[in-house]
C-alpha positions in Angstrom: 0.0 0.0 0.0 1.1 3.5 -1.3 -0.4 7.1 -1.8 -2.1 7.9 -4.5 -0.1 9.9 -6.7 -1.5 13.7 -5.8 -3.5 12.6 -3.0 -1.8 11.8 0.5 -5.0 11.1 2.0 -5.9 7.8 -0.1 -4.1 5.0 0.0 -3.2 2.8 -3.3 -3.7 -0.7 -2.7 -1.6 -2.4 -5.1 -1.8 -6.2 -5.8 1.3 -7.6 -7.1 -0.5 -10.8 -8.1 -3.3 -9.8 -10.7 -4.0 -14.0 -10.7 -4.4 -14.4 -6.7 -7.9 -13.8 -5.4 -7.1 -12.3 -1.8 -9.4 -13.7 1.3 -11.9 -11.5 2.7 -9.2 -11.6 5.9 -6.7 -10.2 3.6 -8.8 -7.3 2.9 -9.9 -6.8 6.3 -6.2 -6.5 7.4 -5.1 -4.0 4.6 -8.2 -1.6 5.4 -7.0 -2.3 9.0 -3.7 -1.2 7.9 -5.1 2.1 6.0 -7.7 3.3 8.7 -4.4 3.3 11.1 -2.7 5.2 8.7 -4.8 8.0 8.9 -6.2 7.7 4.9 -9.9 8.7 4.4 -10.3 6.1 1.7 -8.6 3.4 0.0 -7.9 2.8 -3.8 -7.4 -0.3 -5.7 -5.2 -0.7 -9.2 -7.2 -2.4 -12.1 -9.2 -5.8 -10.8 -10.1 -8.6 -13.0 -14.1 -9.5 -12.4 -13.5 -12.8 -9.7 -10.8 -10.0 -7.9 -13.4 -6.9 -8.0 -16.4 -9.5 -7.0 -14.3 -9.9 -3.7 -13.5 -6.2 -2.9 -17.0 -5.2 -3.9 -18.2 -7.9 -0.8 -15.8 -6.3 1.3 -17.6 -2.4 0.6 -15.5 -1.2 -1.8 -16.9 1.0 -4.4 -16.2 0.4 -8.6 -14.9 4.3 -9.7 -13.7 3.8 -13.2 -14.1 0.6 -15.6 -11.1 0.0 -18.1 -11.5 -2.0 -21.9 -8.7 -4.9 -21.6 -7.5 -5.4 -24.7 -5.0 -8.3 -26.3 -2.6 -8.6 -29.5 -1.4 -11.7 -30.4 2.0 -11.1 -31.6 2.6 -14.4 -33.1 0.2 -14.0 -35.7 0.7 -9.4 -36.0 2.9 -7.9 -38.5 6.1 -6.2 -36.8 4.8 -2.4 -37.2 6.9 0.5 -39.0 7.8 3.1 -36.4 7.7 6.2 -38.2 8.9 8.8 -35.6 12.2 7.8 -33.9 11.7 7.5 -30.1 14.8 7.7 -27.5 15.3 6.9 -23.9 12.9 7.9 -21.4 16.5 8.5 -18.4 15.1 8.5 -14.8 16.4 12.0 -14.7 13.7 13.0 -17.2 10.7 11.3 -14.8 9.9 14.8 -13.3 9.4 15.7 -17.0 7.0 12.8 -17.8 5.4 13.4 -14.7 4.1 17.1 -16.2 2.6 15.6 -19.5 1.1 12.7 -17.4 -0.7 14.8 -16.0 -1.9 17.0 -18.9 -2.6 13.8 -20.7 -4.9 12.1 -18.0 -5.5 15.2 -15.5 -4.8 15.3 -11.6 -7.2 12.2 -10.3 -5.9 9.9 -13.0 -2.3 11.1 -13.2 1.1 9.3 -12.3 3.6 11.4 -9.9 7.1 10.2 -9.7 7.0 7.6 -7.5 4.5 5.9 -9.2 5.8 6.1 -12.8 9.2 4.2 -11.2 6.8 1.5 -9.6 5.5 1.0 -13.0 8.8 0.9 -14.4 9.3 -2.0 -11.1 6.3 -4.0 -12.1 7.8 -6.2 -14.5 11.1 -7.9 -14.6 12.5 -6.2 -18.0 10.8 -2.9 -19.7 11.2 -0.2 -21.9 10.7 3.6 -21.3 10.6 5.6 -24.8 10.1 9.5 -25.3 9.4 11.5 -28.5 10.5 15.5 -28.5 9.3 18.4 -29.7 11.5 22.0 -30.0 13.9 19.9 -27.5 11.0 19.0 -24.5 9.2 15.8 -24.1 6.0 15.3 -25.8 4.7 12.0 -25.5 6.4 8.7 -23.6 5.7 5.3 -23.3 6.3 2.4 -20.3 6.1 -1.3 -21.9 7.0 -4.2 -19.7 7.4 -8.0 -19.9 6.8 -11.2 -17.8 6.9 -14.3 -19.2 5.4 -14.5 -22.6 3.7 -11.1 -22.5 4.1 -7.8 -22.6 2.6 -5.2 -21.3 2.0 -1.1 -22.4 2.0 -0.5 -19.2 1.9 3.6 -19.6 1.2 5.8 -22.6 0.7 9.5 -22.1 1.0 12.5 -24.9 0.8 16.2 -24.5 -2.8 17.1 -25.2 -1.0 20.1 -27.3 0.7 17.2 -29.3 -1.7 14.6 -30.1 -3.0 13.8 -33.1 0.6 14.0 -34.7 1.6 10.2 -34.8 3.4 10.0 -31.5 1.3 8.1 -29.9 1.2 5.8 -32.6 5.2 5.7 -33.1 5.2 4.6 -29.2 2.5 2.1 -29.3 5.1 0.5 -32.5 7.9 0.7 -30.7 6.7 -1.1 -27.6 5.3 -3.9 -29.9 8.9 -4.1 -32.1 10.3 -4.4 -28.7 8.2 -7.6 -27.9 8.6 -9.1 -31.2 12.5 -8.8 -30.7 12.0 -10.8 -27.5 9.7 -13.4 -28.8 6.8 -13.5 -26.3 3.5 -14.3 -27.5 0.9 -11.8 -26.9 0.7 -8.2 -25.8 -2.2 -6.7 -23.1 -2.9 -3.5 -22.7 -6.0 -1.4 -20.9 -7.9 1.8 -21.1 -10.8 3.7 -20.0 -14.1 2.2 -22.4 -14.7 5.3 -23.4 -11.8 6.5 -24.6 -12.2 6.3 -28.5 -9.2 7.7 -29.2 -7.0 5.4 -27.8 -9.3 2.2 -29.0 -8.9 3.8 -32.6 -5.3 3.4 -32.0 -4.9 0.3 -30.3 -7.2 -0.9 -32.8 -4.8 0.2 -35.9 -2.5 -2.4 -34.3 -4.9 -5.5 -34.2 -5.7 -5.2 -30.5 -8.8 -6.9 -30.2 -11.0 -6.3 -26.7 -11.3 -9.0 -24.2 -14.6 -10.0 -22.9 -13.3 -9.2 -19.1 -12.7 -5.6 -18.1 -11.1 -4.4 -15.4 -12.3 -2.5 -12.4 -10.4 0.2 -10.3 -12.9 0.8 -6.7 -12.7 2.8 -3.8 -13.8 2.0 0.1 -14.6 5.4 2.4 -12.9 4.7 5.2 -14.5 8.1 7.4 -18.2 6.0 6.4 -16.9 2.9 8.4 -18.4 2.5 11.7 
């Protein structure tokens, strides 16, 4: 359990197992854990349906619902990355952090600590940025475990978008997973989003039947 990036007064519960269904016990213990902290709420990650079903039992609240989405990469073409992408340096995370947050505005958005967790989650990833007039406008976070891979992070500069850098991210990642061989690629985002399912689409991502829930508990409505 974290903060939420922005908010000090809501902890992120963060399940390193997305597989393991935790015990109503477990749940108990971590909200334990939270009220003693002082937080006025607790926030999960993104819950597959048998996960969610449990923290909904235990009170907590479904906030946002995300599209899951899959490419099989034995069967997809290796894209052409039109727009060369470079190194996305730890020193340049404060900078990421600024269009993270333009990209997905203050409840949604990544702060420092968490865009190095995300880097953390998998055992091997790749962080990618695309300039413009020498300042970051877009970067990616990809990841891999096992046979799959994982764009884990894509934000662009509102200003920016609509300019192919998005697109030359997303390519990038997936050239980086066909160069290590794994066999599909997973990625998530909000259902509404049309732009980004217009892109991911362009790829051959095709939505899984399962979405994924992020929900909140009110710890100050607890008795």
């Amino acid at each position: 359990m974290r903060r939420w990036p922005g908010d000090e007064t809501v902890g992120h519960l963060v399940l390193i197992d997305h597989g393991a269904v935790p015990s109503s016990f477990d749940i108990d213990q971590w909200i334990e854990r939270a009220t003693a902290s002082g937080l006025r709420a607790v926030r999960t990650g993104a819950m597959f349906p048998p996960v969610a079903e449990v923290f909904a039992d235990a009170g907590f609240v479904a906030i946002d619902t995300l599209a899951l989405l899959e490419l099989d990469l034995r069967t997809a073409r290796r894209p052409n990355i039109r727009l060369e992408t470079k190194r996305l340096t730890r020193r340049q995370t404060r900078h990421a952090v600024t269009i993270d947050r333009r990209a997905f505005g203050a409840r949604w958005a990544n702060d420092a600590a968490s865009l190095t967790a995300i880097r953390r989650a998998t055992p091997t990833y790749r962080a990618r940025q695309l300039k413009v007039e020498g300042q970051i406008a877009a970067f990616a976070i990809s990841g891999a475990a096992g046979s799959t891979g994982y764009l884990q992070r894509l934000a662009v500069d509102p200003r920016r978008q609509r300019q192919g850098r998005g697109k030359s991210l997303v390519a990038d990642a997936l050239c980086w997973m066909h160069d290590r061989h794994l066999a599909n690629a997973l990625v998530n985002t909000a259902i509404d989003n049309a732009a980004a399912l217009a892109l991911y689409d362009q790829f051959g991502f095709v939505q899984r039947v399962d979405r994924l829930t992020i929900a909140e508990l009110d710890l100050t409505r607890r008795g």
